[in-house]
VEXDRENLO-135703 format. One record per residue (C-alpha): x, y, z; residue number from 1; residue in three letters. Coordinates in Angstrom, 3 decimals. Example, Ala and Ser with C-alpha at 12.3 -4.5 7.8 and 13.67 -1.06 7.14 Angstrom:
2
node u=12.300 v=-4.500 w=7.800 n=1 res=Ala
node u=13.670 v=-1.060 w=7.140 n=2 res=Ser
***
This chain:
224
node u=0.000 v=0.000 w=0.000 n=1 res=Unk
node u=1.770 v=3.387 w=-1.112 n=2 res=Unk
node u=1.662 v=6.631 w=1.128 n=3 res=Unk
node u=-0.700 v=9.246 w=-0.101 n=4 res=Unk
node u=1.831 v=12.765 w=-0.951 n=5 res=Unk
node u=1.446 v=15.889 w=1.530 n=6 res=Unk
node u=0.055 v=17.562 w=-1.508 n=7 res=Unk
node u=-2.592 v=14.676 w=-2.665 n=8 res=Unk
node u=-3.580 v=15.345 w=1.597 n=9 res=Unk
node u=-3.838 v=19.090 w=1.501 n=10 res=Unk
node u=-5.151 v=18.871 w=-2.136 n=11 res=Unk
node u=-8.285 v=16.166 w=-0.239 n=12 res=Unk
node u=-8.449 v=18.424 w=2.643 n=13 res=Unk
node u=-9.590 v=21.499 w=0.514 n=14 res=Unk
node u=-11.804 v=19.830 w=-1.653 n=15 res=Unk
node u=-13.164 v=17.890 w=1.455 n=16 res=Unk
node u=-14.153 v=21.536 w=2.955 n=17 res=Unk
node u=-15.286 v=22.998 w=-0.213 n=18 res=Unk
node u=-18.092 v=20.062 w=-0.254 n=19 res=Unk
node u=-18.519 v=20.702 w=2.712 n=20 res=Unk
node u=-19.659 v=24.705 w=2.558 n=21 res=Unk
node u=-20.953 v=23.672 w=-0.908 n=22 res=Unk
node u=-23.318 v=21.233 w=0.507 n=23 res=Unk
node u=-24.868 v=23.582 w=2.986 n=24 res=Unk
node u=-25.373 v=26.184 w=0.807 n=25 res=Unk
node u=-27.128 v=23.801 w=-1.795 n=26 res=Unk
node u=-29.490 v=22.741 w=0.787 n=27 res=Unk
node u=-30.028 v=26.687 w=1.774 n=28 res=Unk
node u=-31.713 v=26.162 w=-1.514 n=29 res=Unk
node u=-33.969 v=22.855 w=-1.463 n=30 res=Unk
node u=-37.358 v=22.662 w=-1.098 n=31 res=Unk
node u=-38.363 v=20.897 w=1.960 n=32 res=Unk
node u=-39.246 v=17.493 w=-0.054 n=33 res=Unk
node u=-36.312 v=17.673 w=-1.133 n=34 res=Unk
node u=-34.114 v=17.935 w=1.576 n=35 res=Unk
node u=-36.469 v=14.602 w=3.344 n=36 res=Unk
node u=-34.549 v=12.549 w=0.361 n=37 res=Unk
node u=-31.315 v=12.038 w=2.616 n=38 res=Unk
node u=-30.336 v=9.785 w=-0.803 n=39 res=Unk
node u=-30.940 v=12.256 w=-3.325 n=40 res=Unk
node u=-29.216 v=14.895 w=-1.168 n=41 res=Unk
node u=-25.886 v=12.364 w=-0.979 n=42 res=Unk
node u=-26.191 v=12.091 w=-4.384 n=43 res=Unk
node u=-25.734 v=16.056 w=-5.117 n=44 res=Unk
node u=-23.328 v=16.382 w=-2.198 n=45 res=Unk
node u=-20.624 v=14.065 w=-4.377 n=46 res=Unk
node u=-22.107 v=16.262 w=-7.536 n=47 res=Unk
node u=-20.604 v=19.295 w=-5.445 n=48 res=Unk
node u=-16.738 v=17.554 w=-5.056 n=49 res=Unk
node u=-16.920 v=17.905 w=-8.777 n=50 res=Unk
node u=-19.046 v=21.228 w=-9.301 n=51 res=Unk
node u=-17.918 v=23.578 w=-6.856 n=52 res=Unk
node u=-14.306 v=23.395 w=-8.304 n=53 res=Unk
node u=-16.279 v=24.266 w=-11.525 n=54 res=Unk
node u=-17.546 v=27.625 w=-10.213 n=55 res=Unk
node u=-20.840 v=26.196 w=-8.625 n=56 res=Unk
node u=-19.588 v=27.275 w=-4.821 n=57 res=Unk
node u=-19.278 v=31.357 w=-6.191 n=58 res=Unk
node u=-22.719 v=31.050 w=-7.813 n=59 res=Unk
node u=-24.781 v=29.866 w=-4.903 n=60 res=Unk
node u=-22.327 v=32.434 w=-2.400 n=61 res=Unk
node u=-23.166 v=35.213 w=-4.682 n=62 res=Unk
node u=-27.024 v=34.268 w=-5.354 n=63 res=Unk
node u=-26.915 v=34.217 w=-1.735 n=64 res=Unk
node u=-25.514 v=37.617 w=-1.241 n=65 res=Unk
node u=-27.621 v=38.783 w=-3.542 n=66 res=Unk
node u=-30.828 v=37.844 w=-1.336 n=67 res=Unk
node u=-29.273 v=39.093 w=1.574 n=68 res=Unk
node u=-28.310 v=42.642 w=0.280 n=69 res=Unk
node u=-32.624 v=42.922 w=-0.577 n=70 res=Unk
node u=-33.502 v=41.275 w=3.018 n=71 res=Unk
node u=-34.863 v=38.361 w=1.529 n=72 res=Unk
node u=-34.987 v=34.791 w=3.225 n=73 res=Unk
node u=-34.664 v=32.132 w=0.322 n=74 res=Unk
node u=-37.405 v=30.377 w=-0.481 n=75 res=Unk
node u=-36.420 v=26.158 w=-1.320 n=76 res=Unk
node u=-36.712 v=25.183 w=-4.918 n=77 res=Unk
node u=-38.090 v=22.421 w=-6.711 n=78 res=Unk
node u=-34.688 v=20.535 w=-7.845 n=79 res=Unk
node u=-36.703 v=21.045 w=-11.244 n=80 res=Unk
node u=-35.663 v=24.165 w=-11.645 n=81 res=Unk
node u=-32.388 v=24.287 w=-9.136 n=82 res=Unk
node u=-30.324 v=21.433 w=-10.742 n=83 res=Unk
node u=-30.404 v=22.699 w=-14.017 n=84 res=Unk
node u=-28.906 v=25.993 w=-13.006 n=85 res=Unk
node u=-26.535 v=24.638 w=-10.913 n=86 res=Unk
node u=-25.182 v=22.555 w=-13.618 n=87 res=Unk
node u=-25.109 v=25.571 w=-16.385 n=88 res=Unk
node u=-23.383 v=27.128 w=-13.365 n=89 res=Unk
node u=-21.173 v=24.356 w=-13.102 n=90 res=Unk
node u=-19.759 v=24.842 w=-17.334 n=91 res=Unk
node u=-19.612 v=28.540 w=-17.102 n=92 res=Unk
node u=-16.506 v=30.049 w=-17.152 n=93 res=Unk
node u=-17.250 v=33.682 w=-18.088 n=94 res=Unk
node u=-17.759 v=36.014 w=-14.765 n=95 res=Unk
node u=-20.784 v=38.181 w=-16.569 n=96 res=Unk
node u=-22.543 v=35.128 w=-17.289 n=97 res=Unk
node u=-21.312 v=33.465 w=-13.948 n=98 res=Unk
node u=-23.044 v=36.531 w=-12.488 n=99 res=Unk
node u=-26.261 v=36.051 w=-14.380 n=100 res=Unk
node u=-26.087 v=32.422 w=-12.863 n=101 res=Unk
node u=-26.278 v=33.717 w=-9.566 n=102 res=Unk
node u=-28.953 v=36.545 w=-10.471 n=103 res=Unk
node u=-31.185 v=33.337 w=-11.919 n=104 res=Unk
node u=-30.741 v=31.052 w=-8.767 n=105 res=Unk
node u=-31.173 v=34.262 w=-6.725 n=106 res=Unk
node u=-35.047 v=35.200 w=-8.740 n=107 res=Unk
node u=-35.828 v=31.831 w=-8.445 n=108 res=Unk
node u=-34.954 v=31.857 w=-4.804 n=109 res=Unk
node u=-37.464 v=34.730 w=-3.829 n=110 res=Unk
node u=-40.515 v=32.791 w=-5.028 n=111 res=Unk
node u=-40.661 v=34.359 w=-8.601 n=112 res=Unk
node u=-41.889 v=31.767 w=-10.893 n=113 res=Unk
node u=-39.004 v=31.118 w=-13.679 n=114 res=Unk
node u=-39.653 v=29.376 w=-17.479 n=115 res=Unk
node u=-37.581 v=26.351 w=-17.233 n=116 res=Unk
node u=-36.397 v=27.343 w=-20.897 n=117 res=Unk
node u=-34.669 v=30.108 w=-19.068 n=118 res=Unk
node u=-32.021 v=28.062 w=-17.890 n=119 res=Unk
node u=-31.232 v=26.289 w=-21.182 n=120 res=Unk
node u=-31.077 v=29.368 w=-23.078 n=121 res=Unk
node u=-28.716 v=30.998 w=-20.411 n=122 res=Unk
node u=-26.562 v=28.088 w=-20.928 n=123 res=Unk
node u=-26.322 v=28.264 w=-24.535 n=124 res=Unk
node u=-25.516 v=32.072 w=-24.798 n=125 res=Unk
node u=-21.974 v=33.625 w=-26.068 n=126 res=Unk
node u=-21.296 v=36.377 w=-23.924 n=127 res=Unk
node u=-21.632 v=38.051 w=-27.300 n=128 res=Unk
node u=-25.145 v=37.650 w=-27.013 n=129 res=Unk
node u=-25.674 v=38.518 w=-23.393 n=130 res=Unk
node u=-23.997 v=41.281 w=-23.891 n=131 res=Unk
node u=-26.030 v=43.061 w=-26.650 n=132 res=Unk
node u=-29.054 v=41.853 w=-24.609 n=133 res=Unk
node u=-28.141 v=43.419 w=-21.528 n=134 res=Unk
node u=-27.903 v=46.857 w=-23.840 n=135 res=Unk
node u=-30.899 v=46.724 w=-25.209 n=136 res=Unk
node u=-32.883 v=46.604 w=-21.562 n=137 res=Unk
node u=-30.932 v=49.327 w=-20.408 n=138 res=Unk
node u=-31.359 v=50.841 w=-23.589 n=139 res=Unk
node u=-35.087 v=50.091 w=-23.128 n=140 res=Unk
node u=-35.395 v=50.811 w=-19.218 n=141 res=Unk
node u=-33.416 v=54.217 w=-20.001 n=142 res=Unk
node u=-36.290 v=54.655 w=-22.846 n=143 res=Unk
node u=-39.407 v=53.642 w=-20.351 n=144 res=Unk
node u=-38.676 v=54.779 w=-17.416 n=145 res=Unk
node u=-42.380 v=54.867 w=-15.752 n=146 res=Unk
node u=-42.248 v=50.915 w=-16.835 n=147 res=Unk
node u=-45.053 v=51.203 w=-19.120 n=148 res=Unk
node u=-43.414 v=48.080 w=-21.131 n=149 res=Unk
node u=-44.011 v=49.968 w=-24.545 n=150 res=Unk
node u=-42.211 v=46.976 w=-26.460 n=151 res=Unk
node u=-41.964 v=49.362 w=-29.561 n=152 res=Unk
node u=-39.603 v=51.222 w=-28.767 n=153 res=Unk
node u=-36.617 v=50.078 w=-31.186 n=154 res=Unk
node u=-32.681 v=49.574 w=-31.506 n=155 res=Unk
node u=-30.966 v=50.592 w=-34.814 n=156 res=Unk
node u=-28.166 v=48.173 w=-35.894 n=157 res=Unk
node u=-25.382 v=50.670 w=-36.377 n=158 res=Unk
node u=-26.205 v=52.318 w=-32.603 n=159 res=Unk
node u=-26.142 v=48.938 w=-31.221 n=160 res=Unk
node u=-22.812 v=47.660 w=-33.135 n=161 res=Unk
node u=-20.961 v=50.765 w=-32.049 n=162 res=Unk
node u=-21.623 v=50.395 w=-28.327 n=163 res=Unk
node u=-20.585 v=46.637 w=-28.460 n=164 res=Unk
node u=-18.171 v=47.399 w=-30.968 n=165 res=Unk
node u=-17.444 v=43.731 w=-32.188 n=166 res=Unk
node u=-17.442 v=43.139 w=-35.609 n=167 res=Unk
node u=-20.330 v=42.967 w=-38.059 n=168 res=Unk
node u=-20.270 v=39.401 w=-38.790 n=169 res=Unk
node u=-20.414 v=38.409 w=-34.760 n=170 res=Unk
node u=-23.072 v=40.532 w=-34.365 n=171 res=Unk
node u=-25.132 v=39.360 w=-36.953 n=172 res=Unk
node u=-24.769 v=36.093 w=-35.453 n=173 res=Unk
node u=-25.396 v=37.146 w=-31.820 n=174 res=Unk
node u=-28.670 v=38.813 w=-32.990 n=175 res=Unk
node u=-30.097 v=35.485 w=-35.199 n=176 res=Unk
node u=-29.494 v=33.333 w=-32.023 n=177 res=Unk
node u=-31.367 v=35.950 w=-29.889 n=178 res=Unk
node u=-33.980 v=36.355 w=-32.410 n=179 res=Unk
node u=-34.425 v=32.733 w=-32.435 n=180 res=Unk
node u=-34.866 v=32.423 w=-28.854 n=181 res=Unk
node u=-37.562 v=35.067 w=-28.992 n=182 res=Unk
node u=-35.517 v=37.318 w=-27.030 n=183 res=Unk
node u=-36.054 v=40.016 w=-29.404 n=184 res=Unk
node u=-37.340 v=40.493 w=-33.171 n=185 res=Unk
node u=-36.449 v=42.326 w=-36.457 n=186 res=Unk
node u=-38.145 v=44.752 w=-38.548 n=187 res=Unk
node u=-39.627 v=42.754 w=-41.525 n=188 res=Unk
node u=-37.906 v=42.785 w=-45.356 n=189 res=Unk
node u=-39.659 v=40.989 w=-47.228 n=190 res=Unk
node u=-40.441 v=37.696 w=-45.572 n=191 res=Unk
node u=-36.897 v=37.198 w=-44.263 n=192 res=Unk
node u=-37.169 v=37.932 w=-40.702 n=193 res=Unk
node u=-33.046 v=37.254 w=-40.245 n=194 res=Unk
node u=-30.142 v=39.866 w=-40.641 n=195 res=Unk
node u=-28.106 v=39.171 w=-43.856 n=196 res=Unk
node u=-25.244 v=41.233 w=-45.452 n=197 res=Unk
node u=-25.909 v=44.149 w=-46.697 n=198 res=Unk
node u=-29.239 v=45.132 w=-44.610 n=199 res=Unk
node u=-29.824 v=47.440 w=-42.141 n=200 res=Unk
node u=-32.748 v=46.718 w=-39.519 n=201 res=Unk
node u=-34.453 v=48.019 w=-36.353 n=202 res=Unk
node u=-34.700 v=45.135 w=-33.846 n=203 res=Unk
node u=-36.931 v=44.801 w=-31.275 n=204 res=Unk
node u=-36.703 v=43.871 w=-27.732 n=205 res=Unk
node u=-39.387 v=41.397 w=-26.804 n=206 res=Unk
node u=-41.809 v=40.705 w=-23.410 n=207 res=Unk
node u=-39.335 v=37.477 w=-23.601 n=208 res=Unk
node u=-35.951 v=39.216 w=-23.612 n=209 res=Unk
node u=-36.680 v=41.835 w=-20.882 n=210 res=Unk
node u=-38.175 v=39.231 w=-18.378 n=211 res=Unk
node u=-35.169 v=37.125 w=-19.083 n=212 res=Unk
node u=-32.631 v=39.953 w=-18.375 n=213 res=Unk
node u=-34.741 v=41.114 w=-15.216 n=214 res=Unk
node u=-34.922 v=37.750 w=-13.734 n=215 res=Unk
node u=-31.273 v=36.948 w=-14.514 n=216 res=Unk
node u=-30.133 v=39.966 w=-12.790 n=217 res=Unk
node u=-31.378 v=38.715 w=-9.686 n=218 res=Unk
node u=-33.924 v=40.791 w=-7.783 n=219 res=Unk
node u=-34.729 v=44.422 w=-8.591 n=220 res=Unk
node u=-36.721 v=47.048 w=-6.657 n=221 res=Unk
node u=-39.740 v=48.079 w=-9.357 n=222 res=Unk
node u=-39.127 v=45.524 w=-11.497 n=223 res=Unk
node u=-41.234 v=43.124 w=-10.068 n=224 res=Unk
***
């Protein structure tokens, strides 16, 4: 039998105490059902010795944070809606859309009812996307301030491309996958509803998009 190293001890030893602080904070989380399934729960304990070194253990301290800054107790979730978000927490390695992790798990936390497609479209955004998202409801909070939700108000291409300022091709692309997810819309030409070379279109931020931002940014006083 061969000696474990010093560093394979301390290396077990931190990882031991991570799933440890992990594991209470994911059960901060659970629904009461839940947390009465002492197997499930050692099942997504051992999920955390993986996850948490994955950036799972900064999502749930910072949704956490998040609730306490607003005075909010967390409410427990239905692992419906938690393990998905934990896991898209889990893969992300991008701090803004590590932070819009935490802002999800924090909504979801308060009692706000969340579309389950919210977490599978969070996973699948570039930070492209999320970023010319995130514009456009400032852009459209800065534009409705009274919160009227006038969902005509419009984006031109050009103003949008030079505030991003990536390059035309990229954000072509970022606005097709929003537009596909419903997250906003274009200006008709024709019957093609998609940007292609050459055009120039207003685009539209939809019901969709906006609740999606709001809820991802955790919660917001008037924005309920």
């Amino acid at each position: 039998m061969t000696e474990e190293s010093p560093q394979h001890e301390m290396t077990s030893g931190v990882l031991e105490q991570v799933s440890k602080e992990g594991g209470e904070l994911f059960k901060l989380f659970l629904s009461p059902v839940a947390k009465e399934s002492g197997e499930l729960l050692g099942d997504f304990v051992h999920y955390f010795r993986v996850a948490t070194a994955l950036g799972v253990l900064k999502v749930l301290k910072r949704a956490k944070q998040i609730l306490v800054d607003h005075g909010i107790e967390p409410k427990g979730l239905n692992l419906k809606i938690l393990i998905p978000i934990l896991q898209g927490a889990s893969l992300e390695d991008n701090p803004e859309l590590a932070e819009k992790w935490a802002g999800l798990l924090a909504s979801a936390a308060t009692g706000e009812s969340i579309h389950l497609s919210y977490t599978r479209i969070l996973s699948e955004l570039s930070p492209n996307d999320a970023q010319i998202l995130q514009l456009m409801y400032e852009w459209f909070l800065s534009n409705d301030p009274d919160l009227t939700l006038n969902f005509r108000n419009k984006f031109s291409e050009r103003g949008l491309r030079e505030n991003i300022r990536i390059s035309e091709y990229d954000f072509r692309k970022s606005i097709n996958t929003l537009v596909g997810y419903a997250l906003c819309h274009l200006e008709e030409v024709g019957s093609d509803m998609y940007l292609w070379e050459g055009e120039m279109q207003n685009i539209y931020l939809t019901y969709k998009g906006f609740d999606f931002v709001r809820i991802c940014q955790g919660p917001q006083k008037g924005l309920v």
